[in-house]
Phi, psi and omega in degrees: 000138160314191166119201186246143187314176191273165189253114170358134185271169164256019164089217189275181187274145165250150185245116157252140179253141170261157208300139172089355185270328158272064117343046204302297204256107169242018145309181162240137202282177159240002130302326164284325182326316162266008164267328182297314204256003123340286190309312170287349157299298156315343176280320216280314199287332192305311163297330135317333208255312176309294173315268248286334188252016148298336208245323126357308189283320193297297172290349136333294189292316168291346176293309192308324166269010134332264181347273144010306215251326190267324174304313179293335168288322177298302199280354166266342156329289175339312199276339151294326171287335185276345173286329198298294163331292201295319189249027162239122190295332205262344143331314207265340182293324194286004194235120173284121221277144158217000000 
């Protein structure tokens, strides 16, 4: 019969494990028990902390661009008011040339 040929082994079988699975002892000891939760306390504030200066970090960036933006809104008023001027004849005599 035609097709395609048989295909080769790959040899012997490999076994990969993913984390935790040889694992012997999966009780928690009750000597470990207040170092686990130390450790998960220290996780919760760690994470905390992560937040806070993320969050941190964000209203930094809006206050800076707040700013940005009203500095670029004061100087394009000007260049309107310096246009308004330019283009009123009796405006533009009271306004000193530089």
């Amino acid at each position: 019969m035609g097709g395609l040929p048989p295909r080769p082994h790959p040899g012997p079988e490999r076994r990969f494990f993913k984390k935790g699975v040889m694992h012997l002892n999966t009780t928690v000891n009750d000597d470990f028990r207040t170092i686990e939760a130390h450790i998960r306390r220290a996780r919760v504030e760690r994470s905390a902390a992560v937040a806070q200066s993320i969050v941190a970090a964000g209203e930094a960036i809006g206050r800076a661009l707040r700013a940005l933006f009203a500095a670029v809104g004061r100087g394009l008023e000007a260049e309107r008011d310096r246009r308004a001027i330019e283009a009123d004849v009796f405006l533009k005599r009271s306004v000193p040339r530089y």
